[in-house]
N, C-alpha and C positions, 0 to 999 in steps of 0.2 A: 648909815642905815637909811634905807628907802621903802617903803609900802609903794604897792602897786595895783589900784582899782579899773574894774570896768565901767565904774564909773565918773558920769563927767567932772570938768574941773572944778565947775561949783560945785556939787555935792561932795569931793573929795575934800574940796578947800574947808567946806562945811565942817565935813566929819574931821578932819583934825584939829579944827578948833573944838568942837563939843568936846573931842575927847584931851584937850592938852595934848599934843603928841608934840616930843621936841626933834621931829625929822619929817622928811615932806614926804607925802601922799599925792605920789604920782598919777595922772590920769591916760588909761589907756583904752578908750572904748570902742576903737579898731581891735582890740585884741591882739594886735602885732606883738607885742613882747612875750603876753603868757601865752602866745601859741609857740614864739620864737624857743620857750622854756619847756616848751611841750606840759604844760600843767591846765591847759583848757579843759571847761566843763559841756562840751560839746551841748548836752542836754539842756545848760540850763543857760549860756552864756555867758559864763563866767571862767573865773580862776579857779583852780582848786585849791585848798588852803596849802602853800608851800613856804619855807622860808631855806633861800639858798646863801652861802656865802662863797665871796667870787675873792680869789685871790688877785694878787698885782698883776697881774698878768691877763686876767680877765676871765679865767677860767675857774669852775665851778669845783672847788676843795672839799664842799659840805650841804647837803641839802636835804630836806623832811617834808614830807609828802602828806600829804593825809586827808579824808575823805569828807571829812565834815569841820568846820574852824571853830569845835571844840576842843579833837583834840592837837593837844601844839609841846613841842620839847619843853621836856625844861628847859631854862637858862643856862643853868651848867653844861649843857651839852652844845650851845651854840657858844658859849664862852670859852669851853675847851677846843672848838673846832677851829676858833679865833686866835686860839694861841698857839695852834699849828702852825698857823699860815705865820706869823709873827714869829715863831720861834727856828723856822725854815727857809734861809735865807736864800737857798739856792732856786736859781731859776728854772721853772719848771716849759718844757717844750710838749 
């Protein structure tokens, strides 16, 4: 698992220590990835709240979208999408 900020490496470094986070809070303040994820907030310069899961292959099996990073999936639904990709071994092209 990875978190992905626009902002810089010290503030992200920041904010995962405040928060305990046990996975790293990547710094992307080119915006290269979350435009690459097409989840840019054009308006405000940022990400939109998304969380994707990327199977072996590198490809996007499950992702959630949403307007504000209040609202976010339950767990269950990112855990069940986890166990797709885990439960499907065949290689997907």
């Amino acid at each position: 698992m990875v978190a992905i900020s626009v902002d810089p490496p010290d503030v992200t470094k920041k904010l995962a220590g405040d928060l305990g986070l046990a996975f790293p809070v990547l710094s992307d303040p080119q915006l290269s990835v979350i435009r690459a994820y097409g989840v840019e907030d054009g308006e405000k310069g940022i990400a939109w709240p998304s969380i994707f899961v990327i199977d072996g292959n590198g490809r996007i099996a499950w992702r959630s979208l949403a307007e504000t990073y209040k609202v976010r999936p339950v767990p269950v639904l990112i855990l069940e999408a986890l166990e797709t990709i885990h439960s499907d071994p065949t290689p997907r092209e």
